[in-house]
C-alpha positions in Angstrom: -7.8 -23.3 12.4 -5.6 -21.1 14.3 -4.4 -17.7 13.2 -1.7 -15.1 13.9 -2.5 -11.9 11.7 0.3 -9.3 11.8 -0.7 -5.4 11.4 1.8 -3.5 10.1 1.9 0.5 11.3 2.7 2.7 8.0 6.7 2.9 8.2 9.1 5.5 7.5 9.9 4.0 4.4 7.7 2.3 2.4 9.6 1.1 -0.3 12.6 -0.4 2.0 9.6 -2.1 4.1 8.1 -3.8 1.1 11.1 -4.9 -0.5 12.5 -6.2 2.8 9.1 -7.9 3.4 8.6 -9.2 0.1 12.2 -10.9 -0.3 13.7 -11.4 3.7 10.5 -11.6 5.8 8.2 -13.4 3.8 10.4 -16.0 2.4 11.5 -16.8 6.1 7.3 -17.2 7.1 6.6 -19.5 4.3 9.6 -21.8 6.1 7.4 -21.7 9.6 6.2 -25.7 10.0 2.7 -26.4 10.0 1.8 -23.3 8.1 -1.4 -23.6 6.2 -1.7 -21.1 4.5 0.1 -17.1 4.3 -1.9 -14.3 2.7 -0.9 -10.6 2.9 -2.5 -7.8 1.6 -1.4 -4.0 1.7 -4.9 -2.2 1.9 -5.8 0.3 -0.5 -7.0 4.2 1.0 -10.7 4.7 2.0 -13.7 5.2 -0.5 -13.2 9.0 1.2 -9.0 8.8 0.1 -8.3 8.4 3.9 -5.4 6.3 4.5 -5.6 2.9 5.8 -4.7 2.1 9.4 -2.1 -0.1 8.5 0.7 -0.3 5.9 0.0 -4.3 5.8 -2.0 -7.2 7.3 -0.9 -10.9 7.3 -2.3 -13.9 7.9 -0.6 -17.1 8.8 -2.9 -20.0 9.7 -2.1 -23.1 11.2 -4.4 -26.6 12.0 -4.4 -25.7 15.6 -2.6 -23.8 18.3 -0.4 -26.5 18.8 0.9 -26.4 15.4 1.3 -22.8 15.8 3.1 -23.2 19.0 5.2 -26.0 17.5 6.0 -23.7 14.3 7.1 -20.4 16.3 9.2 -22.1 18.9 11.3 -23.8 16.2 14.4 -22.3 14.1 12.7 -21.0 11.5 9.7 -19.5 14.1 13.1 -17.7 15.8 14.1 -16.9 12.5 11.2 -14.9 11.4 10.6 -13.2 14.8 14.3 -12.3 15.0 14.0 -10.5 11.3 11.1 -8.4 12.8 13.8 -5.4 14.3 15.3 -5.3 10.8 12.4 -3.7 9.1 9.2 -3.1 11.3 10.6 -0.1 13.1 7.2 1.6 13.2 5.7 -1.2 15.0 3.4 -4.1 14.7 0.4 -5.8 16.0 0.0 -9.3 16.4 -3.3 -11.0 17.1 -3.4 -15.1 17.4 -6.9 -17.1 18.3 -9.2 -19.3 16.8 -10.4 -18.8 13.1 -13.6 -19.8 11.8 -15.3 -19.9 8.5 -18.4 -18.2 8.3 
C-alpha cells in the first residue's frame, strides 16, 4: 500500500474547518481514483488534558505509488489540492511512503 496522511494544525476556527472538511474537502477526496481506503480521525486531548498536536489526521491509501501518482495528477487530485487554501489556513503536513501492516 501507499499512503498520504494529512496533519491538520488546530485552526482559527474549528467549527468552519470541520464543516468545510466534512462537506467540501472530504467529498472531493473520496472522488481521487485509485483510493483505497480514507479514514480521518480528530484526536481527542491527552490522558493529562493536553491538547493534541493536530486538529485532524487523514489517511488516504492507495495500491501503490503509481496509483497515487495517477490519482493526484488527475482533475479530481487538482481538485482536492486546489480546495486546500479555502480552509486549511493554519497549515498542514503531508507525509506519503509505503504502508505496511504489522
Amino acid at each position: 500500500m501507499f499512503q498520504l496522511t494529512a496533519l491538520y494544525n488546530h485552526p482559527e476556527d474549528p467549527a468552519a474547518f470541520d464543516k468545510h472538511y466534512d462537506e467540501v474537502h472530504a467529498p472531493l477526496a473520496k472522488k481521487l481514483p485509485g483510493l483505497q481506503r480514507f479514514t480521518v480521525s480528530r484526536p481527542a486531548p491527552g490522558p493529562d488534558g493536553a491538547k493534541p498536536a493536530y486538529h485532524l489526521v487523514a489517511v488516504l491509501e492507495f495500491a501503490d505509488a503509481a496509483a497515487f501518482q495517477a490519482g493526484m495528477a488527475g482533475a479530481e487530485g487538482q481538485a482536492a489540492v486546489a480546495d486546500m487554501e479555502n480552509f486549511a489556513g493554519a497549515g498542514v503536513t503531508m507525509l506519503t511512503g509505503q504502508s505496511e501492516q504489522v
